[in-house]
Jmol script that loads the backbone (N, CA, C; Angstrom):
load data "model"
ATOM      1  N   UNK A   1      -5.174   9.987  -2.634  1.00  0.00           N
ATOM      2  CA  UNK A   1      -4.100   9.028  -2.476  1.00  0.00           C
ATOM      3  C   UNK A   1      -3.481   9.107  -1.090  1.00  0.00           C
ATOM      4  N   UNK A   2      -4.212  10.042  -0.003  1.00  0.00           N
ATOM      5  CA  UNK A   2      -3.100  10.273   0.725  1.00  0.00           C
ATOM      6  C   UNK A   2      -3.714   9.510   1.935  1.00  0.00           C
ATOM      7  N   UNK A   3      -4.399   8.720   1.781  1.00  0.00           N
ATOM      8  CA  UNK A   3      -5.087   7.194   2.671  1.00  0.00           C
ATOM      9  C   UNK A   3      -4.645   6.558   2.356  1.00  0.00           C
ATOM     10  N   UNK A   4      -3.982   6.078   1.125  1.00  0.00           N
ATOM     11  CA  UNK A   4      -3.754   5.059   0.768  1.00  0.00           C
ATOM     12  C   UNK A   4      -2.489   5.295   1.472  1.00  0.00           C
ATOM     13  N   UNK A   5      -1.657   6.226   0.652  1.00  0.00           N
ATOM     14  CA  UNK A   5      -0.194   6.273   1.887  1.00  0.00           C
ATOM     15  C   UNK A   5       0.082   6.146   3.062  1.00  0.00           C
ATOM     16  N   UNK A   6      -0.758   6.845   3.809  1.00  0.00           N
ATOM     17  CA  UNK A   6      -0.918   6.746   5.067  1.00  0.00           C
ATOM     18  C   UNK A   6      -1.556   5.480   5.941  1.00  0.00           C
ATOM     19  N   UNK A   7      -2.324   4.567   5.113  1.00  0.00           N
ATOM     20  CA  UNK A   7      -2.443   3.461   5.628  1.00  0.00           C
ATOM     21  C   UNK A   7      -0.830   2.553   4.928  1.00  0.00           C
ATOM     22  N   UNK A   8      -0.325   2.365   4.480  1.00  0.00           N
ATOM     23  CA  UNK A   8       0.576   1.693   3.910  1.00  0.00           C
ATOM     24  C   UNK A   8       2.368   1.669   5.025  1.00  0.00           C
ATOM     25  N   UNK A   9       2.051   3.312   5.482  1.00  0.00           N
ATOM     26  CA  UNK A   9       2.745   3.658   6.066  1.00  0.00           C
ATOM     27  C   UNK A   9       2.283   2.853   7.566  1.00  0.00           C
ATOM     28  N   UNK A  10       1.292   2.918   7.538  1.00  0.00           N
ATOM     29  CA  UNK A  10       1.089   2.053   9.406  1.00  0.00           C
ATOM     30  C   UNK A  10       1.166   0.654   9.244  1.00  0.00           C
ATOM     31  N   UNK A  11       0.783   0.203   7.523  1.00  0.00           N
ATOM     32  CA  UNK A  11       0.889  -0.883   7.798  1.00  0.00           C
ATOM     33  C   UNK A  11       2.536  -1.874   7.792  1.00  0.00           C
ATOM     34  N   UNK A  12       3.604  -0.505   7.419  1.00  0.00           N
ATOM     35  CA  UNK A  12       5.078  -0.914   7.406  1.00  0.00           C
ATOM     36  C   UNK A  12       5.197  -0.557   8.790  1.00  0.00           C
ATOM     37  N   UNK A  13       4.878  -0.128   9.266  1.00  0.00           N
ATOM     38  CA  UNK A  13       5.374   0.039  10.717  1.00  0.00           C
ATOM     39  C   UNK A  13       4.486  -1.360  11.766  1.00  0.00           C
ATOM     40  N   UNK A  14       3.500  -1.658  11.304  1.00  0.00           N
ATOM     41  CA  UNK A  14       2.815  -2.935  11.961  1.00  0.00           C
ATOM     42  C   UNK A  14       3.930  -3.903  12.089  1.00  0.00           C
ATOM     43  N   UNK A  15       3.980  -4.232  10.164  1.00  0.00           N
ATOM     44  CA  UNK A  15       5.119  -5.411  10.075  1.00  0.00           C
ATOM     45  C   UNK A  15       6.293  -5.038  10.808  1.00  0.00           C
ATOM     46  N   UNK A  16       7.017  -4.056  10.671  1.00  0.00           N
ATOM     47  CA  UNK A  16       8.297  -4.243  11.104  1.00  0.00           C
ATOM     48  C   UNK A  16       7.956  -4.587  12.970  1.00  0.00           C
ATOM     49  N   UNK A  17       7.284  -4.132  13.632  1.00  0.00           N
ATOM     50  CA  UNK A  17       6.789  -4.403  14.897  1.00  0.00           C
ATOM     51  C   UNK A  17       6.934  -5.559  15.024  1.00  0.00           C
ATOM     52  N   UNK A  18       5.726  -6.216  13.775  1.00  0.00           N
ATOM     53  CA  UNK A  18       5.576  -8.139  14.037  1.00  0.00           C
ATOM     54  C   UNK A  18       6.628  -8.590  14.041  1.00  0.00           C
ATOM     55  N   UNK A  19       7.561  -8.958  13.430  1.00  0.00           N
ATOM     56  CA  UNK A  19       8.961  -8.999  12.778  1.00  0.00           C
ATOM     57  C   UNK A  19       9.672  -8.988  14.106  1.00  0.00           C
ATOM     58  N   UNK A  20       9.925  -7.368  14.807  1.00  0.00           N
ATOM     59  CA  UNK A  20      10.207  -7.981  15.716  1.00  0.00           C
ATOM     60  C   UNK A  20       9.846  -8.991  17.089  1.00  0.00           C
ATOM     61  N   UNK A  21       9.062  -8.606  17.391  1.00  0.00           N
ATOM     62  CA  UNK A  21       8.596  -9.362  18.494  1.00  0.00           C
ATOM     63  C   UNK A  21       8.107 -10.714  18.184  1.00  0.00           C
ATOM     64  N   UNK A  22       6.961 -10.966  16.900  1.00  0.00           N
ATOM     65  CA  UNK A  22       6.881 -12.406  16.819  1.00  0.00           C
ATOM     66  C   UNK A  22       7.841 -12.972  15.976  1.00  0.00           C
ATOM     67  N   UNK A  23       8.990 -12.384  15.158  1.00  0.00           N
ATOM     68  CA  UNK A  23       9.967 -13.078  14.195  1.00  0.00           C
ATOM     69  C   UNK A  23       9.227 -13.294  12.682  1.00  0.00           C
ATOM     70  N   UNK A  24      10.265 -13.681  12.044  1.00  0.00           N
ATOM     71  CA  UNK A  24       9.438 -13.199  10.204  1.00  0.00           C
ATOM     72  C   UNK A  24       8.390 -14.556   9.588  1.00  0.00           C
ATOM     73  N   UNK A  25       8.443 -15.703  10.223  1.00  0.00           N
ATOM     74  CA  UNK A  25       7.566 -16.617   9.873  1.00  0.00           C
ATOM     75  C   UNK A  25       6.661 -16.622  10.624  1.00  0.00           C
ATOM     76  N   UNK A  26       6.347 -15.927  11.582  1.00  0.00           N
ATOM     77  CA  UNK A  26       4.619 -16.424  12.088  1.00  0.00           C
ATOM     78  C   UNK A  26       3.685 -15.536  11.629  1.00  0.00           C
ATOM     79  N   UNK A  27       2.743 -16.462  11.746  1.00  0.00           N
ATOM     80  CA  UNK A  27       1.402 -16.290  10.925  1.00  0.00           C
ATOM     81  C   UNK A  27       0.748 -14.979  10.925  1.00  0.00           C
ATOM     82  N   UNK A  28       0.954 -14.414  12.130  1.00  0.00           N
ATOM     83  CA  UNK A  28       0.858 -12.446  12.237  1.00  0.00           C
ATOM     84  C   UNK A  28       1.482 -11.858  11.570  1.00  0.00           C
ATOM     85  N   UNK A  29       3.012 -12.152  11.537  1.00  0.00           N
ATOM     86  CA  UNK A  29       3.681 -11.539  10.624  1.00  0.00           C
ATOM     87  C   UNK A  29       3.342 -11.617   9.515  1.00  0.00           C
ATOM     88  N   UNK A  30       2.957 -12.922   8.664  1.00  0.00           N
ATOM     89  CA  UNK A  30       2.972 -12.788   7.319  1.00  0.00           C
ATOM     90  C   UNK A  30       1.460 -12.326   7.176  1.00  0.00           C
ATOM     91  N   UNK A  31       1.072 -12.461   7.903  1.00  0.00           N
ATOM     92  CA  UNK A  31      -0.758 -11.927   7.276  1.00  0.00           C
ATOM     93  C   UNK A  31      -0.183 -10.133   7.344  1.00  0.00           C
ATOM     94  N   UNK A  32       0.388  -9.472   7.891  1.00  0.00           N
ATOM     95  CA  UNK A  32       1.036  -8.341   8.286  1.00  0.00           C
ATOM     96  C   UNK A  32       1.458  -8.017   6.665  1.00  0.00           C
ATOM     97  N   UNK A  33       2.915  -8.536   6.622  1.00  0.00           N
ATOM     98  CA  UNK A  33       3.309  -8.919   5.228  1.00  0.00           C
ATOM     99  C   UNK A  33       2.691  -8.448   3.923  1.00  0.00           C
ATOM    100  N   UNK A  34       1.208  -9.546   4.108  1.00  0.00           N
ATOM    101  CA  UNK A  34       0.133  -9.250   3.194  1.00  0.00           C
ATOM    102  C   UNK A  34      -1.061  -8.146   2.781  1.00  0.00           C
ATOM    103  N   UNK A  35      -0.780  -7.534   4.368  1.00  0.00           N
ATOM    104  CA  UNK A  35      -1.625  -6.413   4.082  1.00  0.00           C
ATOM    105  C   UNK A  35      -1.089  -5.354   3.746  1.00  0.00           C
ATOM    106  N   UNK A  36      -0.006  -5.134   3.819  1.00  0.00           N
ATOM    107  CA  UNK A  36       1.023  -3.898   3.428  1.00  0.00           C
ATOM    108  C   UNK A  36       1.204  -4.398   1.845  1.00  0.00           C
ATOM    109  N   UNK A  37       1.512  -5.413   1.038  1.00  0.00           N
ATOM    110  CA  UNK A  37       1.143  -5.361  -0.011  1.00  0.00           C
ATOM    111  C   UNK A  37       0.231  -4.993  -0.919  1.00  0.00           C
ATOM    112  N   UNK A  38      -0.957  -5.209  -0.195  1.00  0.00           N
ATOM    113  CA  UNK A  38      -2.130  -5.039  -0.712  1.00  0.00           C
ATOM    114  C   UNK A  38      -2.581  -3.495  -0.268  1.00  0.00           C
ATOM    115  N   UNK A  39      -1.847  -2.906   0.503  1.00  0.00           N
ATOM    116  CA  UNK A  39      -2.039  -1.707   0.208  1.00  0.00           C
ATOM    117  C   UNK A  39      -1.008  -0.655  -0.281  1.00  0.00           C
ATOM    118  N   UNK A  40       0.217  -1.343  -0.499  1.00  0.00           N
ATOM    119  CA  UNK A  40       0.869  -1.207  -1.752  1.00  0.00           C
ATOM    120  C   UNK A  40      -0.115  -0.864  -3.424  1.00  0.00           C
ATOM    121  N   UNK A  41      -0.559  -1.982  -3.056  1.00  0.00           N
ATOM    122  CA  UNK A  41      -1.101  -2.124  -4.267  1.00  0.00           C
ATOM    123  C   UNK A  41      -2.372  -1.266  -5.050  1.00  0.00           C
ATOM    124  N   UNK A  42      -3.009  -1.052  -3.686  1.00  0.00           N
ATOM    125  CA  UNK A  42      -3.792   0.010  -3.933  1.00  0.00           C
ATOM    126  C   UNK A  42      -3.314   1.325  -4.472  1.00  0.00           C
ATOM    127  N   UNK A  43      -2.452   1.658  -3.627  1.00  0.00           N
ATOM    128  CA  UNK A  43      -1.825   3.293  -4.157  1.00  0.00           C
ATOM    129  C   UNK A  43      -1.373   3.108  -5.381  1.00  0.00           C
ATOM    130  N   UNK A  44      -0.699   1.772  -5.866  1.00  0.00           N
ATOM    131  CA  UNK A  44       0.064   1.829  -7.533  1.00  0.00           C
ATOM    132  C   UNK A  44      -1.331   2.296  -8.388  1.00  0.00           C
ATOM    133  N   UNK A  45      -2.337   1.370  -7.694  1.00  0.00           N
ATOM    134  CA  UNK A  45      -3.818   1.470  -8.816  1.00  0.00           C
ATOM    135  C   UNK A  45      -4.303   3.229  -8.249  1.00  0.00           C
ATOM    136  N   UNK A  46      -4.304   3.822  -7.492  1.00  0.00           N
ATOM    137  CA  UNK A  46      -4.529   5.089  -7.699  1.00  0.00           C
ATOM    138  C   UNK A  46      -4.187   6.070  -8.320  1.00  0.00           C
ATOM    139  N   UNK A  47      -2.667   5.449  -8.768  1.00  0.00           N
ATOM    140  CA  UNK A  47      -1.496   6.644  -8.788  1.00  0.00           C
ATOM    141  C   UNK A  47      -1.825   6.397 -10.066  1.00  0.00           C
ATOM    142  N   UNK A  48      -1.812   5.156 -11.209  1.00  0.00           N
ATOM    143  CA  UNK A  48      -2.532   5.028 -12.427  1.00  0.00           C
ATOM    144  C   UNK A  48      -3.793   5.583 -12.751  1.00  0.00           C
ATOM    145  N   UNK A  49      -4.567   5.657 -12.222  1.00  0.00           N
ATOM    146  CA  UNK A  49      -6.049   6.080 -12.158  1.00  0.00           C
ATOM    147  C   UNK A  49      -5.501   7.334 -12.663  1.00  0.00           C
ATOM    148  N   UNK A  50      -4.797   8.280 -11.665  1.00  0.00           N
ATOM    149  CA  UNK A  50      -4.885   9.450 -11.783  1.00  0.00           C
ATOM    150  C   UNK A  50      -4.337   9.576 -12.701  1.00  0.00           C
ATOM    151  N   UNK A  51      -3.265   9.165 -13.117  1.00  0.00           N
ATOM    152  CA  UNK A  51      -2.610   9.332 -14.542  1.00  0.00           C
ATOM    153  C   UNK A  51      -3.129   9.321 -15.483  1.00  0.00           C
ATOM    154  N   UNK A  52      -4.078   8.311 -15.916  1.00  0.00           N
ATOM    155  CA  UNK A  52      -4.708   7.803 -16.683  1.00  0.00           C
ATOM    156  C   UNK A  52      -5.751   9.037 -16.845  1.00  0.00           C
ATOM    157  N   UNK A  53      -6.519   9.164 -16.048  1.00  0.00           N
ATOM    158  CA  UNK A  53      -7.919  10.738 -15.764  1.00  0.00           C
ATOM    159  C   UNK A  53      -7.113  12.067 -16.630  1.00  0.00           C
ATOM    160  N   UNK A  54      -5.803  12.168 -15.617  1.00  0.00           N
ATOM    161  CA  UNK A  54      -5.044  13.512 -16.462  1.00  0.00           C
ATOM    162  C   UNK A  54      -4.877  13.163 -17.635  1.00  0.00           C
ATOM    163  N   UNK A  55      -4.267  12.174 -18.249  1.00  0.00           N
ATOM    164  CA  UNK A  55      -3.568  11.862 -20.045  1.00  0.00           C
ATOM    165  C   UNK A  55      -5.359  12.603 -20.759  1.00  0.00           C
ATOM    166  N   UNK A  56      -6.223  11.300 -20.347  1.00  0.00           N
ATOM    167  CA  UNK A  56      -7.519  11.967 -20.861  1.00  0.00           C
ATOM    168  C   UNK A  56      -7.866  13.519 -20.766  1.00  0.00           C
ATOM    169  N   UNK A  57      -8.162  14.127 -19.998  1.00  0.00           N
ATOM    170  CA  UNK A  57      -8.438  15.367 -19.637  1.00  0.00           C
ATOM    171  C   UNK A  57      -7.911  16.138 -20.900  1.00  0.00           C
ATOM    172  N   UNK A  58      -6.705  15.555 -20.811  1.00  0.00           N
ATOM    173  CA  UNK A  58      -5.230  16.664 -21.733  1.00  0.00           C
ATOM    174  C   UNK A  58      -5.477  15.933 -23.046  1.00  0.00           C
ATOM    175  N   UNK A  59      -5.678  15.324 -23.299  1.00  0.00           N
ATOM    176  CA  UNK A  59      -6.514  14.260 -24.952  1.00  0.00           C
ATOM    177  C   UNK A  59      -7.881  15.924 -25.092  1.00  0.00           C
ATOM    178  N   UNK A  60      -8.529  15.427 -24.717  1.00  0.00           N
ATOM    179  CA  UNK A  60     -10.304  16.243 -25.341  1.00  0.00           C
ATOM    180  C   UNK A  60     -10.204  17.777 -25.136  1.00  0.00           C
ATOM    181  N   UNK A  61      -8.856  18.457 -24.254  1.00  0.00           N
ATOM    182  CA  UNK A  61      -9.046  20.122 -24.565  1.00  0.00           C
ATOM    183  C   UNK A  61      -7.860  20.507 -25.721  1.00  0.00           C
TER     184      UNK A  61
END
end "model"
wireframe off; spacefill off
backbone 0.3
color backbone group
């Protein structure tokens, strides 16, 4: 998980960059926007994964 954070983390620091310099509606910014979501989104689906692997694990011993 700790790619996933660590990309998520550059990609909040991208946006806030875009944000400033190009302002919150242009098209860098929001594609920016979008990729920090989506790697949001990734880590939620990891952080489940793993949850999900441990509950099992701790189910069958």
């Amino acid at each position: 998980m700790g790619e996933y954070q660590q990309a998520g983390e550059l990609h909040q620091q991208n946006l806030t960059d875009r944000e400033r310099v190009l302002g919150p509606d242009h098209p860098d910014t929001l594609s920016s926007r979008n990729n920090l979501a989506n790697a949001q989104a990734r880590l939620a689906e990891a952080g489940r994964r793993r949850w999900w692997q441990r509950g099992r694990r701790s189910r069958s011993t």
